[in-house]
TORMARNU-630316 format. One record per residue (C-alpha): x, y, z. Coordinates in Angstrom, 1 decimal, padded with zeros to 4 digits. Layout:
# residues N
+--------+--------+--------+
|     c1 |     c2 |     c3 |
+--------+--------+--------+
|      X |      Y |      Z |
...
+--------+--------+--------+
# end
This chain:
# residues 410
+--------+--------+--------+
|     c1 |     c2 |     c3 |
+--------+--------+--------+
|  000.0 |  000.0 |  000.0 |
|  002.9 |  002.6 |  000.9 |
|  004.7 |  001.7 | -002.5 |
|  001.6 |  002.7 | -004.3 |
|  000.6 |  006.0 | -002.2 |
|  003.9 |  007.4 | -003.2 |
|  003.3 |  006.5 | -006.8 |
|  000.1 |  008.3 | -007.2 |
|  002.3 |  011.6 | -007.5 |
|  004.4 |  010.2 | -009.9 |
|  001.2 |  009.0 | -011.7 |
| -000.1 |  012.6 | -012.0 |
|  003.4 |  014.2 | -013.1 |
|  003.2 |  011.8 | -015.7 |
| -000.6 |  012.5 | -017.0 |
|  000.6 |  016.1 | -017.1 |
|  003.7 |  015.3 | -019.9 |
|  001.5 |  013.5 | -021.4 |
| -001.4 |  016.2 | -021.8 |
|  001.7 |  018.7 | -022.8 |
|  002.6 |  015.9 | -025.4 |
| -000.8 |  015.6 | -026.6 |
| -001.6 |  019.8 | -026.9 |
|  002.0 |  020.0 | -028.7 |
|  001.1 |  017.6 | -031.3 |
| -002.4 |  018.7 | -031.2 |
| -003.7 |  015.7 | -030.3 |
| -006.8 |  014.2 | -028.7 |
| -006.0 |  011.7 | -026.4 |
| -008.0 |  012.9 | -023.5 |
| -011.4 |  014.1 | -022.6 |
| -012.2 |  015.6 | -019.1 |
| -014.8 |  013.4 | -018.5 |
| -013.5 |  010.4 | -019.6 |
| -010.5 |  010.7 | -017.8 |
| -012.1 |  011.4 | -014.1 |
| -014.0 |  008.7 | -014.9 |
| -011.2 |  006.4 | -015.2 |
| -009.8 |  007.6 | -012.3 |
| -012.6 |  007.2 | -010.2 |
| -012.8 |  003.7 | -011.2 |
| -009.1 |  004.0 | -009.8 |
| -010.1 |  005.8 | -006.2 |
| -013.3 |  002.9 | -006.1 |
| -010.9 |  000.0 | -006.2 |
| -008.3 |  001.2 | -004.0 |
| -010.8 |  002.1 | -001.1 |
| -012.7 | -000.5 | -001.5 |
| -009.6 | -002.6 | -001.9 |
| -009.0 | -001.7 |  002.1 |
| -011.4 | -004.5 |  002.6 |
| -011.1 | -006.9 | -000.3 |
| -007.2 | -007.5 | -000.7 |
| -006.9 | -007.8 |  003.1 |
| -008.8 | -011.4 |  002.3 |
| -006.3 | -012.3 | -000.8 |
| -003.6 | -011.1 |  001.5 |
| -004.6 | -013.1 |  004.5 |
| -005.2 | -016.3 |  002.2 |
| -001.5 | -016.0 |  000.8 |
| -000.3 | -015.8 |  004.6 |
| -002.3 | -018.5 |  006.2 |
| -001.3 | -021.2 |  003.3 |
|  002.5 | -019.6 |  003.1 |
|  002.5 | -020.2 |  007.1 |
|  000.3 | -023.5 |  007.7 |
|  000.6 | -025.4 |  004.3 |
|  003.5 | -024.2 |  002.0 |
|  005.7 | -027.5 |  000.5 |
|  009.3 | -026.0 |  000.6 |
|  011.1 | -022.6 |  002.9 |
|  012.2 | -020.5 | -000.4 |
|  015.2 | -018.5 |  001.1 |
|  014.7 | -014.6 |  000.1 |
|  018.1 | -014.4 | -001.6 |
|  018.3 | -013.1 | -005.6 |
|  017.7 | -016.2 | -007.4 |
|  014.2 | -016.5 | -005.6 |
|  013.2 | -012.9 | -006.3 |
|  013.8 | -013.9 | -010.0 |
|  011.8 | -016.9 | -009.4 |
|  009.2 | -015.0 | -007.9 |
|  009.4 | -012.3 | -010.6 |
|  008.5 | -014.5 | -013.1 |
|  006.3 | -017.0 | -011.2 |
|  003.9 | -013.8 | -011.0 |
|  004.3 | -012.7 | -014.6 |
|  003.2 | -016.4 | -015.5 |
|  000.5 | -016.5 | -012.9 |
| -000.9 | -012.6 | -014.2 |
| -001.0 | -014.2 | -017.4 |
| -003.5 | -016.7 | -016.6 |
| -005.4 | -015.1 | -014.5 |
| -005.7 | -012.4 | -016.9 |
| -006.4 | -014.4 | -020.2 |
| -009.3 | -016.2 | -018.4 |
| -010.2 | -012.9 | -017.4 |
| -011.2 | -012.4 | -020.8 |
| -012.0 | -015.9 | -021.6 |
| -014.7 | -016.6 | -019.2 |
| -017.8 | -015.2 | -018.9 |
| -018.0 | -014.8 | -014.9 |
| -014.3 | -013.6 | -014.4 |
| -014.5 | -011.2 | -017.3 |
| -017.5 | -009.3 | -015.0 |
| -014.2 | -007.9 | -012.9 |
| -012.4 | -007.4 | -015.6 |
| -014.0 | -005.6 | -017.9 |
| -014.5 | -001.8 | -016.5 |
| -010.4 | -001.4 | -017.2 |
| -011.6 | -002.0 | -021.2 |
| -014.6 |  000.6 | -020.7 |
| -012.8 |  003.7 | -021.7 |
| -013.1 |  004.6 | -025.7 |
| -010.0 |  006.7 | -025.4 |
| -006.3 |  005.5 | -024.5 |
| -003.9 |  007.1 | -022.5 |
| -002.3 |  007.3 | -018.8 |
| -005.4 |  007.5 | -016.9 |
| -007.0 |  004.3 | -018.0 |
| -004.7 |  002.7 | -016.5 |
| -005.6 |  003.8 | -013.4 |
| -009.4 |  002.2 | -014.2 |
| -009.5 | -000.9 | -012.1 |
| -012.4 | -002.9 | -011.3 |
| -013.1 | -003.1 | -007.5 |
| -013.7 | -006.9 | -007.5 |
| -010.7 | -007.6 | -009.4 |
| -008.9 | -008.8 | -006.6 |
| -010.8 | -011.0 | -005.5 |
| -009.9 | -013.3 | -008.6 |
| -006.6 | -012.5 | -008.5 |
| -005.8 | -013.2 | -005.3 |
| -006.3 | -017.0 | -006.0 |
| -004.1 | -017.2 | -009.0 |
| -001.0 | -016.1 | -007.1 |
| -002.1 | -018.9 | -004.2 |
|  000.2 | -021.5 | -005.7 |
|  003.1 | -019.4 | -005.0 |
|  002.0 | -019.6 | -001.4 |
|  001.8 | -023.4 | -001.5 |
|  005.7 | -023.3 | -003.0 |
|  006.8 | -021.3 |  000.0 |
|  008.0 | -017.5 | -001.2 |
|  007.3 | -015.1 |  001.7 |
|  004.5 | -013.2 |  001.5 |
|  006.4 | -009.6 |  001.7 |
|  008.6 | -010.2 | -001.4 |
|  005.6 | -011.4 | -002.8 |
|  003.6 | -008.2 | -002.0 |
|  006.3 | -005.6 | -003.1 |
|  007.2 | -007.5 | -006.4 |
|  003.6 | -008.0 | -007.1 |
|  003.1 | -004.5 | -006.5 |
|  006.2 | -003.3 | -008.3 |
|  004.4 | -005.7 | -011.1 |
|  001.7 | -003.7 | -011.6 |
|  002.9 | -000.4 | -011.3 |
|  005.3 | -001.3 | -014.7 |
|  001.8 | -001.7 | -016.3 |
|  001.2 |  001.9 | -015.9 |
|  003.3 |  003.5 | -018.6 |
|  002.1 |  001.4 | -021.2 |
| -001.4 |  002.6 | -021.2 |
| -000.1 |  005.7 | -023.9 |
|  000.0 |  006.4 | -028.0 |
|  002.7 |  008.9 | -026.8 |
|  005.0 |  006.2 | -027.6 |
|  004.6 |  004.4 | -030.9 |
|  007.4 |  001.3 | -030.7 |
|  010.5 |  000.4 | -028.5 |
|  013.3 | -001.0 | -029.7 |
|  013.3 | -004.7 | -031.6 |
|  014.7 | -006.4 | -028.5 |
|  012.6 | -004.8 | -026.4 |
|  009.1 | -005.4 | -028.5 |
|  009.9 | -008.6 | -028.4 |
|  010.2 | -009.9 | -024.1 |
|  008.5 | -006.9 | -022.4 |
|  005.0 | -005.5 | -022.8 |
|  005.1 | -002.3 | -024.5 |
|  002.3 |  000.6 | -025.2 |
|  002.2 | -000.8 | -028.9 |
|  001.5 | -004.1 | -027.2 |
| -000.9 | -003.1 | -024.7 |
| -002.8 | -000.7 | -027.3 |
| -003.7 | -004.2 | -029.4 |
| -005.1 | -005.6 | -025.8 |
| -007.3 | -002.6 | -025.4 |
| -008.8 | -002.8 | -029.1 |
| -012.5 | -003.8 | -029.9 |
| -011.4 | -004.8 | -033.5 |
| -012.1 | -008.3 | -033.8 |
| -008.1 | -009.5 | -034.8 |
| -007.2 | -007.6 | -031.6 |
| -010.1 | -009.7 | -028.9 |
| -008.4 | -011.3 | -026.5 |
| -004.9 | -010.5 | -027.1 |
| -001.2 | -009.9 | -025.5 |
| -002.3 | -011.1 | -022.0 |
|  001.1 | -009.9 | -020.0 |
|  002.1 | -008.4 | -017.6 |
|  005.3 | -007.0 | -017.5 |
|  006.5 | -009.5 | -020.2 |
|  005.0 | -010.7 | -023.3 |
|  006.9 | -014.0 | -023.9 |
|  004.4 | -015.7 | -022.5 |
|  001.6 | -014.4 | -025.3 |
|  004.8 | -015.4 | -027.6 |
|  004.5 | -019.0 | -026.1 |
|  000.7 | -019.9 | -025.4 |
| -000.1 | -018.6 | -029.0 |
| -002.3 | -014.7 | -028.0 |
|  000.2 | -012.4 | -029.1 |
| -000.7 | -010.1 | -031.9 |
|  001.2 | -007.1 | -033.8 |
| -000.2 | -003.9 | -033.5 |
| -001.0 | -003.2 | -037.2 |
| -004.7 | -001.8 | -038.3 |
| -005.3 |  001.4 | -036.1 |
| -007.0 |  000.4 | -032.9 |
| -010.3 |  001.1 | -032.2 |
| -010.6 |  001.1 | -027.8 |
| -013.0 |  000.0 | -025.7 |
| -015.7 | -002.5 | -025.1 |
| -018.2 | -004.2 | -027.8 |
| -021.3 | -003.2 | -025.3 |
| -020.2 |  000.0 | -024.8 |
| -021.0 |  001.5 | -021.3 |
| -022.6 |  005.1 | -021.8 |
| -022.1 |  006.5 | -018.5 |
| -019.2 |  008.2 | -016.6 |
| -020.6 |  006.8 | -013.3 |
| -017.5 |  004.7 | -012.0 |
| -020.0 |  003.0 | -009.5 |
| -022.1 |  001.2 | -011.8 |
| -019.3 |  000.9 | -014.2 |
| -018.4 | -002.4 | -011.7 |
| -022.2 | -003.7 | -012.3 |
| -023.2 | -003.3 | -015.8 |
| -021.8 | -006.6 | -016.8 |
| -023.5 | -008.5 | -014.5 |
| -026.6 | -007.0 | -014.9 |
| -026.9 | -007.7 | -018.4 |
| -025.1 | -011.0 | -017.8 |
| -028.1 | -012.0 | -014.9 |
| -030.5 | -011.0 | -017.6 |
| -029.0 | -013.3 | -019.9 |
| -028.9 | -016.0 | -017.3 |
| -032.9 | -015.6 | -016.8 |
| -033.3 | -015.7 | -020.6 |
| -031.4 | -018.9 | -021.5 |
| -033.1 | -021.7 | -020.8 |
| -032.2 | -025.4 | -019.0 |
| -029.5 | -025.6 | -016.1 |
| -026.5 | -026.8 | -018.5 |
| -027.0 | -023.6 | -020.6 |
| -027.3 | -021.5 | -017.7 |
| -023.7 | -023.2 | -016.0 |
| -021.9 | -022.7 | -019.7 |
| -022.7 | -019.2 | -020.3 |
| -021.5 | -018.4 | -016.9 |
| -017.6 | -020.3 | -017.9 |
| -018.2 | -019.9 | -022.0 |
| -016.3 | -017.1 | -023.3 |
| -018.0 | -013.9 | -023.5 |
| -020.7 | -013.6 | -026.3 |
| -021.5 | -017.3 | -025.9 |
| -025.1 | -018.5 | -026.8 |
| -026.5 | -021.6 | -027.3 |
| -027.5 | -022.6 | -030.8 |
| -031.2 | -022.4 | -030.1 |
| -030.4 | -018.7 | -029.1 |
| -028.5 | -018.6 | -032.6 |
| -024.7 | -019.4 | -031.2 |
| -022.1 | -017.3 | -030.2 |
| -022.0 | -014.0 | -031.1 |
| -019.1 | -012.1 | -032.9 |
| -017.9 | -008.6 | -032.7 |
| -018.6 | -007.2 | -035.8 |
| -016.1 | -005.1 | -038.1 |
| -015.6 | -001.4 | -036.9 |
| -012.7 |  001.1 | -038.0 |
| -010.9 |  003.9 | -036.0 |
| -013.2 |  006.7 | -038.0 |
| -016.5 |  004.5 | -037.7 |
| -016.5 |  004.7 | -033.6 |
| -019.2 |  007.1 | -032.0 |
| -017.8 |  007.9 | -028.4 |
| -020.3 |  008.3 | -025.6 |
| -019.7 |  012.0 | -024.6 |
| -021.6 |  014.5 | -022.9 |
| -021.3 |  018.6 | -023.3 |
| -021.1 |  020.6 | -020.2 |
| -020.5 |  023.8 | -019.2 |
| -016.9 |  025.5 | -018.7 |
| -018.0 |  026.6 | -015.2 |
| -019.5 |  023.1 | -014.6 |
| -016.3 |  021.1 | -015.5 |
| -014.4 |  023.9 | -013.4 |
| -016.1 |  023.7 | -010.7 |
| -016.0 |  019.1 | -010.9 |
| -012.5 |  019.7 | -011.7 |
| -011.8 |  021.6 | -008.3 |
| -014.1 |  019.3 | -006.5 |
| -012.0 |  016.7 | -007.7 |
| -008.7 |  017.9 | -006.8 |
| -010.0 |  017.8 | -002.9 |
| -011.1 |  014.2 | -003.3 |
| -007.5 |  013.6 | -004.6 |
| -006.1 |  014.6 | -001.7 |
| -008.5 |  013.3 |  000.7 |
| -008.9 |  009.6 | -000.8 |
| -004.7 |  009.9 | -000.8 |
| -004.8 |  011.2 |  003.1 |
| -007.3 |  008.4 |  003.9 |
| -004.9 |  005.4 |  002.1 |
| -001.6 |  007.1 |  003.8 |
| -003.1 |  007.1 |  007.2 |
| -005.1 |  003.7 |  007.6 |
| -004.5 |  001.7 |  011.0 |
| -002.3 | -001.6 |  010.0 |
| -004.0 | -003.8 |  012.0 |
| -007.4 | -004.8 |  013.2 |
| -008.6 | -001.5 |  014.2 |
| -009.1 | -000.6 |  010.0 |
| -012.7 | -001.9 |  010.4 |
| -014.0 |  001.1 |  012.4 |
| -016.6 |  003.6 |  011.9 |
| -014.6 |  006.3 |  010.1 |
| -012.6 |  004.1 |  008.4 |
| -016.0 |  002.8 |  006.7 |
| -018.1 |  006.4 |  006.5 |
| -014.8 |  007.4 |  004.6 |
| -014.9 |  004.7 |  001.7 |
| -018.6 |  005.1 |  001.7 |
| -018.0 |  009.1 |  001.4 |
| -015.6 |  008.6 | -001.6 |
| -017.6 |  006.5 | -003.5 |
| -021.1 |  008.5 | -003.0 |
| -018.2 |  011.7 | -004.1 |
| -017.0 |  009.8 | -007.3 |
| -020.3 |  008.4 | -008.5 |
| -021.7 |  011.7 | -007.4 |
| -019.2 |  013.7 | -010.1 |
| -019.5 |  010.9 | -012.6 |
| -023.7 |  011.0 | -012.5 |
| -023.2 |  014.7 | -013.2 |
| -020.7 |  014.9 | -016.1 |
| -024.0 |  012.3 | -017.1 |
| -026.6 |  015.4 | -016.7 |
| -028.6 |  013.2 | -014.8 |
| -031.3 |  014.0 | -012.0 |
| -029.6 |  011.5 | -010.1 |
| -025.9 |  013.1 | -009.8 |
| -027.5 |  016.7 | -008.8 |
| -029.0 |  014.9 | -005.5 |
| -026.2 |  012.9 | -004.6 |
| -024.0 |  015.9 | -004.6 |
| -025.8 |  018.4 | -003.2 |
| -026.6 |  015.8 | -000.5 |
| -022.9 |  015.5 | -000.3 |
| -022.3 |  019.1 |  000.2 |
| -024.6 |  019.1 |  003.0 |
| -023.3 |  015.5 |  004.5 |
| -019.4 |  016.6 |  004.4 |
| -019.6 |  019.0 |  007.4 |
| -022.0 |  016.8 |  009.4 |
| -020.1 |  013.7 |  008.9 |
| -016.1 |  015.9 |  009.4 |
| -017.5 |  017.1 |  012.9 |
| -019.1 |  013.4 |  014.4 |
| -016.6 |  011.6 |  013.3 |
| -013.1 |  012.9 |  012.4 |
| -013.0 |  016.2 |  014.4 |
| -014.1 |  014.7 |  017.4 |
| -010.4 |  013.9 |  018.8 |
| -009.1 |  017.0 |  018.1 |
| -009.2 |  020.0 |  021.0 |
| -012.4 |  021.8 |  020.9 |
| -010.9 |  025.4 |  019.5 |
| -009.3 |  022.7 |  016.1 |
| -012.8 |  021.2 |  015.9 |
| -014.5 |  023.9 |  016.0 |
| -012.2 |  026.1 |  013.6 |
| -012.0 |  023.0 |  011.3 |
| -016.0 |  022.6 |  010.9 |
| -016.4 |  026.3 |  010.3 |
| -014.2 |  026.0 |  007.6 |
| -016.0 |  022.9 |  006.0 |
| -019.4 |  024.7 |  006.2 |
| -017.9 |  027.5 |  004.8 |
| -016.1 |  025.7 |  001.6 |
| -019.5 |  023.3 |  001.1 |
| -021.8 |  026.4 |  001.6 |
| -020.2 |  028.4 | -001.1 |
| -019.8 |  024.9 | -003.8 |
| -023.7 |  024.5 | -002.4 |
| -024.6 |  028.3 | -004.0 |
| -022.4 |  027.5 | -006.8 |
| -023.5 |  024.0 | -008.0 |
| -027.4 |  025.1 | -007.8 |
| -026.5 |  027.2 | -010.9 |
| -026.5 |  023.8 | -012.6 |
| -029.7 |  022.6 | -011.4 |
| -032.0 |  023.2 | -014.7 |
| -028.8 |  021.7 | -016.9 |
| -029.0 |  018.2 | -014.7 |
| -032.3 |  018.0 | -013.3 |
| -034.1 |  018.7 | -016.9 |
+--------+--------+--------+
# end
């Protein structure tokens, strides 16, 4: 966790070269919405992640100290081991990922985006881990310590960060042809049929090379998913699937039909439904991108918002309890307050009803909820300044906002 708080700066320094790349060769790689989207699927996962890689974690801990095979010394050779017995292990887990139905329900919000740059690879699913977690178990049941596990695993998928660009067309041959690259990773992200279910890796791509789903990046790549999405709401962005995937599952009829489309590839359908269905043809120009027109002063206004979340959801990860004592009342009001914030600003940016009530109600909430529950310890003259300040800020974003209220509430 403290590996990836002090990435998130180097995160953001990066988005910004790559927004001065993208203005200097008048580009259009990003869209305001689009990209706070992506990183609110990003904020979702990791605060939610509080609760649900604790379990992953805990499982790799209580086989590594109970049932493990062998005592893997922590000397080079078995970091290398490790190294690459993740990268294997990511591989899998990701290909069936996209290879069975069920799995590819946690997957699938990091292919939602229609556009392709820094921030999307900050769009994680918040279930993901749950999946994960049990591919990496056999590395438990070999005996490699759980911490060099964690940081390498980490260090694993911060690599994947930089190649979520088309700021960088090709590495060098040698390079191209063991590690994942941008030119790689751009084919994975590609709705064009040739592209489905390609390049896999991690932080290398021999093993696409050697289980036979490696594909050059040739025809321009079209991004995103075949269902597209159509909202910039990060919460439901982790439900969509399965709700059309449930409907599906009422609609098919007899139990062995019902048990294949869950583990059948995506788009699976039994013949008396017609069979499987196949991503039709589409080219780069042919793609209409779900977008939404707002406002300057609205997108101002979200974008300041937003920069307060930043800081609070990185405050709140830097300063969690390490042990039992997470589970407590402010530790759960605070990942339910990020989540109502980020599907609150994503439901907006939708012009929906829906998005002006939750933030308003948000406004209102913040000071309440700063004063009960995280003030409280602090001297009365600090509580008191500190809630005065809070009304104050969410007062004046209260006036402000209901300038918006015929543009989202029409």
């Amino acid at each position: 966790m403290n590996i990836m708080i002090f990435a998130i700066p180097v995160f953001f320094l990066l988005i910004g070269l790559e927004l001065l790349v993208e203005r200097r060769h008048k580009k259009q790689w990003y869209r305001l919405s689009d990209a706070m989207s992506n990183i609110s699927c990003g904020i979702s996962q990791q605060v939610t992640g509080v609760f649900m890689k604790a379990v992953s974690l805990l499982a790799y801990v209580y086989i590594y100290t109970n049932w493990s095979f062998f005592e893997i010394p922590n000397v080079w050779w078995s970091y290398l081991l490790l190294f690459l017995g993740i990268d294997c292990l990511y591989y899998f887990f990701h290909r069936y990922c996209h290879e069975i139905n069920i799995f590819w329900g946690t997957h699938v919000v990091h292919h939602q985006s229609e556009d392709y740059n820094l921030s999307v690879a900050l769009r994680q699913s918040a279930f993901q881990s749950l999946i994960s977690g049990v591919f990496y178990l056999p590395l438990a049941f070999l005996g490699f310590d759980p911490v060099p596990f964690l940081i390498i695993n980490t260090l694993q998928t911060l690599y994947q960060f930089w190649i979520h660009t088309e700021a960088i067309r090709k590495m060098p041959k040698w390079f191209e042809y063991i590690f994942n690259t941008p030119s790689h990773h751009r084919v994975h992200h590609g709705r064009n049929p040739e592209y489905i279910d390609k390049n896999h890796g991690g932080t290398l791509i021999i093993f696409d090379r050697m289980f036979g789903s490696f594909q050059e990046e040739k025809a321009a790549v079209v991004y995103g998913v075949t269902k597209p999405l159509g909202t910039w709401d990060p919460i439901w962005a982790n439900f969509d699937y399965y709700k059309t995937l449930m409907q599906e599952f009422i609609l098919i009829k007899g139990i062995g039909n019902k048990f294949k489309l869950l583990i059948e590839k995506p788009g699976w359908r039994p013949e008396s439904m017609g069979g499987p269905l196949y991503p039709p043809e589409i080219k780069r120009g042919e793609q209409i991108k779900y977008h939404t027109i707002l406002p300057n002063s609205l997108s101002i206004y979200t974008f300041i918002q937003y920069i307060f979340l930043l800081v609070g959801t990185t405050l709140f990860l830097a300063t969690l309890p390490k042990n039992i004592s997470l589970y407590t009342t402010p530790v759960i009001l605070s990942v339910v307050l990020i989540l109502w914030t980020v599907s609150a600003f994503g439901l907006s940016a939708d012009k929906r009803k829906l998005g002006f009530i939750l933030e308003t109600g948000r406004l209102i909430a913040i000071p309440v909820l700063l004063h009960l529950f995280f003030f409280n310890d602090l001297p009365d003259k600090h509580n008191t300044i500190l809630t005065f300040i809070s009304i104050l800020i969410c007062s004046i974003s209260v006036v402000y906002f209901w300038r918006f209220r015929q543009i989202l509430t029409r």
